[in-house]
C-alpha positions as CSV (number, residue, x, y, z in Angstrom):
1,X,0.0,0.0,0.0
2,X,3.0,2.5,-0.7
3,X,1.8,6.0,-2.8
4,X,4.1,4.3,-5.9
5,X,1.9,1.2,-6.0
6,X,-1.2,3.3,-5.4
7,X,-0.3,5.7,-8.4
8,X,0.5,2.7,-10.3
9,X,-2.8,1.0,-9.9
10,X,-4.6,4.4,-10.8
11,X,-2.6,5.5,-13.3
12,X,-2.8,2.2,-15.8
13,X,-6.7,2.1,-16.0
14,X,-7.3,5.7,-16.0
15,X,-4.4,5.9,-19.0
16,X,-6.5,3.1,-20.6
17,X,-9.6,4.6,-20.6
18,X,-8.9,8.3,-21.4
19,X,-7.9,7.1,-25.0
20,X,-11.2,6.5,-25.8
21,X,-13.2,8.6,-23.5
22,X,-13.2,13.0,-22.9
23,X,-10.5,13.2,-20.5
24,X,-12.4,15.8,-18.3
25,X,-15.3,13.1,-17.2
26,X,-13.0,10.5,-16.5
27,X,-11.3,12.8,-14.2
28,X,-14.3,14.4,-12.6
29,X,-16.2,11.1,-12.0
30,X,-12.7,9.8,-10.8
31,X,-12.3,12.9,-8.2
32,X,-15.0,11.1,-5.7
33,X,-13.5,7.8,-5.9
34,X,-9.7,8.7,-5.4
35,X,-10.7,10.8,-2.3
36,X,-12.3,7.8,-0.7
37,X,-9.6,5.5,-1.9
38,X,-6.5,7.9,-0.5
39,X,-8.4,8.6,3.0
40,X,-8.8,4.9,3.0
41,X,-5.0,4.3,2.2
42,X,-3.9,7.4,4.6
43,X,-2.4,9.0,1.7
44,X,-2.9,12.6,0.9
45,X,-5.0,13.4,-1.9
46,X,-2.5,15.4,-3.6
47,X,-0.4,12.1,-4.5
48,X,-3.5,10.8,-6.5
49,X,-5.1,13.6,-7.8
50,X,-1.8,14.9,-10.0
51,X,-1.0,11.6,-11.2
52,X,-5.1,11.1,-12.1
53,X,-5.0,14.3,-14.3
54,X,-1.4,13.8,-15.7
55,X,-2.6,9.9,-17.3
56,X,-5.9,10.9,-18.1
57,X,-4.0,13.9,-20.4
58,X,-0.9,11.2,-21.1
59,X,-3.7,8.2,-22.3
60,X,-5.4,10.9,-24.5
61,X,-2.5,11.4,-26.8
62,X,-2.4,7.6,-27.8
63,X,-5.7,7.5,-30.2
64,X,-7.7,9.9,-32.3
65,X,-10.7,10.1,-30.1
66,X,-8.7,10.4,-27.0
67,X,-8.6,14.3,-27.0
68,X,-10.6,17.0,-28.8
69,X,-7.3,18.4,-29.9
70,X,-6.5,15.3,-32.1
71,X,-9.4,15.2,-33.7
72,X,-9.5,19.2,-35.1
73,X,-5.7,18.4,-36.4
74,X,-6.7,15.3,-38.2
75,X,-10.0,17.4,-39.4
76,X,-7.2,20.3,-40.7
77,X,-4.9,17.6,-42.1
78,X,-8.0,16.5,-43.8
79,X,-9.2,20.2,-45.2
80,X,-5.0,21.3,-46.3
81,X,-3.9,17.5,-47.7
82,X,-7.5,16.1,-49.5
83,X,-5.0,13.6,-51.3
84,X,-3.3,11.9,-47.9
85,X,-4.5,9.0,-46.1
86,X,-6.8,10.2,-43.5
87,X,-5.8,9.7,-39.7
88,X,-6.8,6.1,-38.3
89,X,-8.2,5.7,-34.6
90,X,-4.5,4.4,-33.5
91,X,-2.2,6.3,-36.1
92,X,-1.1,8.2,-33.3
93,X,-0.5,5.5,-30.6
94,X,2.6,4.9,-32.3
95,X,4.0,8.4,-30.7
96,X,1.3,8.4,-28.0
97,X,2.3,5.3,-25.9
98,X,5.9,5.9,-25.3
99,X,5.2,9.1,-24.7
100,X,2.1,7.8,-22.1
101,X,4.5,5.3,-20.8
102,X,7.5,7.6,-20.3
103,X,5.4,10.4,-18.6
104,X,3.8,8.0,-16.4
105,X,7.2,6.5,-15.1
106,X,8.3,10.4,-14.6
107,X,5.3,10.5,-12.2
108,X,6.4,7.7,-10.4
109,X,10.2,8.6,-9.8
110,X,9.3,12.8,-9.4
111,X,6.5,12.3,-7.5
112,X,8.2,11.8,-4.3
113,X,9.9,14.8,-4.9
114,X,7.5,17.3,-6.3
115,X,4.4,16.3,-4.7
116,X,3.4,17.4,-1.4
């Protein structure tokens, strides 16, 4: 029950999810749950609650759907490049999940030091 494992455990799903759902409602349906689950653990809400935001943003970048902001650029690439292959749901995880992955193990070994 360390603050690592706990971010771990929340970090995965909510990463998972968040690149096929809005990022803002996972994270505001998750704020009510983390509270119970860090008061339950004895570990302040602060540890969860950065780490919650930061994968729900980090899980957005690995599809097409996973953040508004993908889809207007692949609506733009569409309306400038008629000719090019559009944008698949998972053309972007190629970039997207290293980038998920790394940030998410940056959480893990600055979190310590950053968080209060």
């Amino acid at each position: 029950k360390s603050v690592a494992g706990a971010q771990v455990r929340l970090m995965v799903p909510i990463a998972l999810v968040s690149a096929f759902l809005n990022n803002t409602p996972v994270v505001a349906i998750m704020i009510p749950i983390v509270q119970k689950w860090a008061r339950k653990c004895n570990i302040p809400n602060a540890q969860l609650f950065i780490p919650l935001s930061f994968a729900s943003i980090l899980g957005g970048t690995c599809t097409l759907i996973g953040t508004s902001t993908n889809l207007v650029v692949a609506g733009m690439m569409r309306d400038r490049y008629p000719n090019a292959t559009p944008m698949g749901l998972f053309t972007l995880s190629i970039y997207g999940v290293p980038v998920a992955l790394s940030g998410m193990a940056y959480i893990l070994v600055a979190s310590p030091f950053l968080l209060p």
